[in-house]
C-alpha positions as CSV (number, residue, x, y, z in Angstrom):
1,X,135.4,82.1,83.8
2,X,136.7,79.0,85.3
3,X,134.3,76.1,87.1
4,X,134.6,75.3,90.6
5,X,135.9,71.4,91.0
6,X,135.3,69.1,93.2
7,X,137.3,67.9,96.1
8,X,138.5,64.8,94.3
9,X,139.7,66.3,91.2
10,X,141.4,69.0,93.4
11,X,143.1,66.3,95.5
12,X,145.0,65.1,92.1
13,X,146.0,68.4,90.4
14,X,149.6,70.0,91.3
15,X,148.4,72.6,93.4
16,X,146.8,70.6,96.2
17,X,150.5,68.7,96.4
18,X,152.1,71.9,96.3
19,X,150.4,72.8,99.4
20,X,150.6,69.9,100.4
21,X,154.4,70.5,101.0
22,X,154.6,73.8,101.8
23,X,152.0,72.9,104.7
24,X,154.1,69.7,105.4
25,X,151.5,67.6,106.1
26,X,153.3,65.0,103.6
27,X,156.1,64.6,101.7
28,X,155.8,64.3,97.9
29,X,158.9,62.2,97.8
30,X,157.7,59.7,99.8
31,X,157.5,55.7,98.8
32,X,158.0,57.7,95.1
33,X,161.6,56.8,94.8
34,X,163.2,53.8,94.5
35,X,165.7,52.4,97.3
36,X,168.4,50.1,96.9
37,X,169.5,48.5,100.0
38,X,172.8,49.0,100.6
39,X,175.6,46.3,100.3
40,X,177.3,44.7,103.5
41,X,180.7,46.2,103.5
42,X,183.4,43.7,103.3
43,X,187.3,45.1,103.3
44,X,189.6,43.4,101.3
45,X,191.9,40.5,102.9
46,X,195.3,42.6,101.4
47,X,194.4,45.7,103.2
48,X,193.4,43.9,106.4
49,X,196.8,42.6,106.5
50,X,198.7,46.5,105.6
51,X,197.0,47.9,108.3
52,X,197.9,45.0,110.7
53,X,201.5,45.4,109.9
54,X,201.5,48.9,110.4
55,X,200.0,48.7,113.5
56,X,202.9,46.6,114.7
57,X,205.3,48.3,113.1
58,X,203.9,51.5,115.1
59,X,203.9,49.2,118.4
60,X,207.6,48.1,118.3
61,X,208.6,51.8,117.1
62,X,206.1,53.5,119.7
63,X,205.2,51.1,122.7
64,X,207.3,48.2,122.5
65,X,210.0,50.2,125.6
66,X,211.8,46.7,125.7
67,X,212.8,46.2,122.1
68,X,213.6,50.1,121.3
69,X,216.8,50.7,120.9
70,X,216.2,54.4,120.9
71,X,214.7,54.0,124.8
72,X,217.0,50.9,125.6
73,X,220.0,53.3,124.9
74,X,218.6,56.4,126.9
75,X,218.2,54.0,130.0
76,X,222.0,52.8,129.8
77,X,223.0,57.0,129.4
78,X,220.5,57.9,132.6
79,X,222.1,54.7,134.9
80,X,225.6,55.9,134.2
81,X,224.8,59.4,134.7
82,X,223.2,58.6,137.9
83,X,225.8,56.5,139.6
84,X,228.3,59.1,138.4
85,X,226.3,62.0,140.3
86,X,226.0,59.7,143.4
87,X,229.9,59.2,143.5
88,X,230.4,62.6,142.8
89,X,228.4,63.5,145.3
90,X,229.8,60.9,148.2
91,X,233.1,62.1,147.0
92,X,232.2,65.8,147.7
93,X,230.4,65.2,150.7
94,X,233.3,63.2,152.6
95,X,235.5,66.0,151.1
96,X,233.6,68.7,153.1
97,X,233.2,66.7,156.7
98,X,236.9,65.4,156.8
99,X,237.8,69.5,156.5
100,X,235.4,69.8,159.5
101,X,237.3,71.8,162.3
102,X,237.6,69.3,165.6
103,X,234.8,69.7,168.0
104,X,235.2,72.2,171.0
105,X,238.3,73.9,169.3
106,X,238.6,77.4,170.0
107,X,239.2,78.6,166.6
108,X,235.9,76.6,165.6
109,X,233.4,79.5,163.5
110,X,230.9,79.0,166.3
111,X,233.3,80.8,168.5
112,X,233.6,83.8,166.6
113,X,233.2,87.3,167.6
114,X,229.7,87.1,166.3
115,X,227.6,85.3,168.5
116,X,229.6,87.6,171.2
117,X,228.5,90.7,169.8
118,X,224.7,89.5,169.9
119,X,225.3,88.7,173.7
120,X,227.4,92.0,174.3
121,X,226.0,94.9,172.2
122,X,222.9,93.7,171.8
123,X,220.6,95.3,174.3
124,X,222.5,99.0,173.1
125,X,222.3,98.3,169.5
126,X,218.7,97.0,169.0
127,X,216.9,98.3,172.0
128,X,215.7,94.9,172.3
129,X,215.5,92.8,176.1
130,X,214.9,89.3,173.8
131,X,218.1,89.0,172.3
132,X,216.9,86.2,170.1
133,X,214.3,88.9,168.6
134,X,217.0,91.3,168.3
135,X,219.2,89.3,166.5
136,X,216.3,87.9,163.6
137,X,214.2,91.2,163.4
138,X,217.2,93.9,163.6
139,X,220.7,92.4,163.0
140,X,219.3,89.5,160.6
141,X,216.2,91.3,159.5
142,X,216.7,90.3,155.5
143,X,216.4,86.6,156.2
144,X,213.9,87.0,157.8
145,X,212.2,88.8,155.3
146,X,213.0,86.1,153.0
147,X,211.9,83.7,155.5
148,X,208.2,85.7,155.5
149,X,208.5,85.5,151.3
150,X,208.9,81.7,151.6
151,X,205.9,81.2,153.5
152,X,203.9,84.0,151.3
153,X,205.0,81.5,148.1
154,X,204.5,78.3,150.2
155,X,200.7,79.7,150.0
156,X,200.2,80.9,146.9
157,X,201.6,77.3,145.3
158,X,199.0,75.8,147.1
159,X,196.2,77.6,146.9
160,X,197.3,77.5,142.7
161,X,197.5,73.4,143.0
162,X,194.2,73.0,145.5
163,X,191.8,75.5,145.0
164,X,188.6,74.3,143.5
165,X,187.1,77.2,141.0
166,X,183.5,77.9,141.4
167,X,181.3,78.6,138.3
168,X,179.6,81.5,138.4
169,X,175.8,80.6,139.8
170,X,176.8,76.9,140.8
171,X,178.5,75.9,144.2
172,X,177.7,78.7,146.1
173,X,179.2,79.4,149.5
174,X,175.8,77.8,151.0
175,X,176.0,74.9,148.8
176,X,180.0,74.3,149.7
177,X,178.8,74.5,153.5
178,X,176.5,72.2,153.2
179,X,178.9,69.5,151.2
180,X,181.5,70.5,153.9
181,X,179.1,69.1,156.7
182,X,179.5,65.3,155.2
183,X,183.4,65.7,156.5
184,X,182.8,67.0,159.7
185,X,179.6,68.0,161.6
186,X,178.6,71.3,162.5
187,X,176.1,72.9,165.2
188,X,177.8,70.8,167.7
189,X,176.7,72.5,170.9
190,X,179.9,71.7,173.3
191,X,182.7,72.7,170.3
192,X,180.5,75.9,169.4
193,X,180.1,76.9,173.4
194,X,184.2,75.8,174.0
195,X,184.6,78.2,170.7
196,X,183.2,81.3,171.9
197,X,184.7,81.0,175.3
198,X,188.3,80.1,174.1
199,X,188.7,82.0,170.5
200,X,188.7,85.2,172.3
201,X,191.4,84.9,175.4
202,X,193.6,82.7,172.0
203,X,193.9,85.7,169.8
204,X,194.3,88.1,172.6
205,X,197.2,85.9,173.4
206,X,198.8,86.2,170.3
207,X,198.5,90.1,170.1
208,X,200.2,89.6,173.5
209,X,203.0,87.8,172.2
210,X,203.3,89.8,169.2
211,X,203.6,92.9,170.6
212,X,205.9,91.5,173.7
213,X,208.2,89.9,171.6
214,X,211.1,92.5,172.1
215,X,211.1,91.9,175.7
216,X,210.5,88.0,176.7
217,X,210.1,85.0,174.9
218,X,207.6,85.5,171.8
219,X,208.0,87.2,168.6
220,X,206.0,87.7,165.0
221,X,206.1,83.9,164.4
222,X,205.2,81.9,167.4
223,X,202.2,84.8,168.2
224,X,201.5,84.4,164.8
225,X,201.0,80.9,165.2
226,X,198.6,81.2,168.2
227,X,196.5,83.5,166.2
228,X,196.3,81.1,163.2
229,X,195.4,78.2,165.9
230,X,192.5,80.5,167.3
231,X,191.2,81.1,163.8
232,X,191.0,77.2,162.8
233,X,189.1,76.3,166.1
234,X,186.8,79.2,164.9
235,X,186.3,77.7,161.3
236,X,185.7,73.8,163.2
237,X,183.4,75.4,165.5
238,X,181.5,77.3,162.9
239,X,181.8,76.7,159.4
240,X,183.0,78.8,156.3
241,X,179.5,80.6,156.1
242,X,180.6,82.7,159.3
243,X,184.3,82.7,159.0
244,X,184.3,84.1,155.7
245,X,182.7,87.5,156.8
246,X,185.8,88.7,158.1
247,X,188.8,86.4,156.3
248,X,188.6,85.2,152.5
249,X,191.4,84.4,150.6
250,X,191.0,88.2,149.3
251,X,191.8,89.0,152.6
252,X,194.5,87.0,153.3
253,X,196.3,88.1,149.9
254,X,195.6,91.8,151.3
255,X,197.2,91.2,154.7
256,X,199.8,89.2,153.6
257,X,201.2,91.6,150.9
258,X,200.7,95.1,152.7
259,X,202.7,93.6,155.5
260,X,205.4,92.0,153.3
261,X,205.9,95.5,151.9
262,X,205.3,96.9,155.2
263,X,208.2,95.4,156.5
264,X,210.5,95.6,153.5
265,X,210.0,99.7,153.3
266,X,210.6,100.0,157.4
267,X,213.9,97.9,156.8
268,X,215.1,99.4,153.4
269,X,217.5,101.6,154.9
270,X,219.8,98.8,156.4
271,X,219.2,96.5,153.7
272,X,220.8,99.2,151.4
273,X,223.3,100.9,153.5
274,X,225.4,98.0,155.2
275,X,223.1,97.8,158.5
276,X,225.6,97.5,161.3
277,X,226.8,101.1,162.6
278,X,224.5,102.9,160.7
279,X,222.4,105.4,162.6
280,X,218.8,105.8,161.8
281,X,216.2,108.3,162.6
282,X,213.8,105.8,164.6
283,X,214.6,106.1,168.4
284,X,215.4,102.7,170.5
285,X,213.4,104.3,173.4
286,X,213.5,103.0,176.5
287,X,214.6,99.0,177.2
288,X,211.7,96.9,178.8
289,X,209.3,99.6,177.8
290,X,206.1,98.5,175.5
291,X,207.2,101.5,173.0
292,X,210.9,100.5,172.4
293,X,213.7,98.8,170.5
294,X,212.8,100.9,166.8
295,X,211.1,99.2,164.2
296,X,211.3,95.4,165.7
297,X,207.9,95.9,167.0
298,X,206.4,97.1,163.8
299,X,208.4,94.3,162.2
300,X,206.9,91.5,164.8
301,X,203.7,92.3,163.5
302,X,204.2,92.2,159.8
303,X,205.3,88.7,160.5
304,X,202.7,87.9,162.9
305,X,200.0,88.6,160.2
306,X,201.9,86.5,157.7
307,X,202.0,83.7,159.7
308,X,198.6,83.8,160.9
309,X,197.4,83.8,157.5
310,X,199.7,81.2,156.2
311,X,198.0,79.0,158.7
312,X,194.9,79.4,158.5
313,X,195.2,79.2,154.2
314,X,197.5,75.6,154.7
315,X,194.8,74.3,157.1
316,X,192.0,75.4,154.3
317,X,192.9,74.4,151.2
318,X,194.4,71.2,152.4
319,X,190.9,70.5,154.0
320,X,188.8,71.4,150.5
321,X,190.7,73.4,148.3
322,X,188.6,76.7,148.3
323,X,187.8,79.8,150.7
């Protein structure tokens, strides 16, 4: 049977340490072994001097652009090839102007039967009053296709160089407003008041010209226009909080491509089957009339919804990168 000890013989056996340590209340190694203080490190004078010269032998390999012969050589190559290209190119362009046609000469390719078809046949070709429309949306309708796939790229290159990415749960569209209102101050009374009274009668305008283009002065791109105009003044007037209900860059992306392939389907036909004297199944109706000229008015508006967008993207992501 063994005898109950007291607390000071307990305090030296191994057991009270061992609990000690498993409790960690103190550590048995502790002021129990012995330190050495370490010796102040000091590098040898031979290797201080190896790494110095490599160091400058990396320098006048690497850096040293004036003493490399490698870089000194590339420059002489790049000046020669440049003042070749500019001579070549002096050379070609005084070439191309001295085989200019006179000016005013009859023969001259401004004169050709061309421009006098747009004048002539115009009106009973494309159904079209505005022979300017005519001649983009119906006779040249594949540039200006490409011309509506410039802009679409034009946008997308920004918004891929400007747009600031959001984290999800930080800068919130809230938070963004408020950091927007150190640029330019909101809840001004007299912009907001001009706002609601002018945004309206602007976009209404631009629908106007739009869908008049065919028969006076107007068209996809200068409607277009108006409607982008109408849409900043709406974003000055009230911020991104309210404009973003009804156009994100979502939207824009949605617009933009359903009218690109909007117009590309309503004009496959002629791109695809020579265009001029080829009959198609969409009536020219009746000149002057709202309902006429075939597909240019569909077409005016795919380009007016393009533009528009383009805009109103350019105007904000050069102001601060993000929707």
């Amino acid at each position: 049977m063994s005898r109950k000890v007291s607390d000071q013989e307990y305090k030296k056996t191994r057991s009270y340490r061992m609990k000690q340590w498993f409790d960690g209340s103190k550590d048995l190694f502790l002021d129990e072994l012995e330190m050495k203080p370490q010796k102040e490190f000091t590098e040898d004078h031979r290797t201080v001097r190896q790494r110095e010269e490599e160091k400058r032998r990396l320098f006048e390999r690497v850096y040293d652009i004036k003493h490399n012969p490698e870089i000194t050589v590339f420059n002489k190559i790049y000046r020669l090839f440049c003042v070749c290209f500019c001579i070549f190119l002096v050379i070609m362009l005084l070439t191309a102007v001295s085989n200019l046609p006179t000016t005013g000469h009859a023969d001259n390719p401004v004169n050709n039967e061309v421009s006098r078809r747009y004048i002539e046949n115009g009106l009973q070709e494309t159904g079209s009053v505005n022979i300017v429309t005519g001649m983009i949306l119906d006779y040249r309708a594949f540039d200006t296709l490409g011309e509506s796939h410039v802009l679409f790229i034009a946008t997308c290159t920004v918004l891929i160089l400007l747009r600031n990415d959001r984290k999800k749960g930080k800068n919130s569209i809230a938070d963004m407003e408020e950091n927007d209102r150190i640029h330019e101050p909101k809840n001004d009374v007299i912009l907001q008041t001009a706002a609601r009274i002018l945004v309206p009668p602007i976009v209404i305008f631009g629908i106007y010209v739009i869908l008049c283009g065919h028969l006076g002065p107007g068209g996809g791109f200068s409607g277009g226009a108006v409607i982008g105009a109408g849409l900043i003044l709406y974003l000055n007037a009230f911020g991104f909080a309210k404009t973003e209900r009804f156009f994100k860059a979502s939207t824009y992306k949605k617009l933009s491509f359903g009218a690109l392939a909007c117009y590309a389907l309503s004009k496959c036909y002629s791109f695809y089957t020579g265009a001029n004297h080829i009959e198609s199944v969409i009536p020219l109706g009746t000149p002057g009339a709202i309902l006429s000229s075939g597909l240019i008015l569909l077409l005016n508006i795919c380009v007016g919804i393009v533009v528009a967008g383009t805009m109103y993207t350019f105007y904000v992501m050069f102001r601060k990168g993000g929707y």
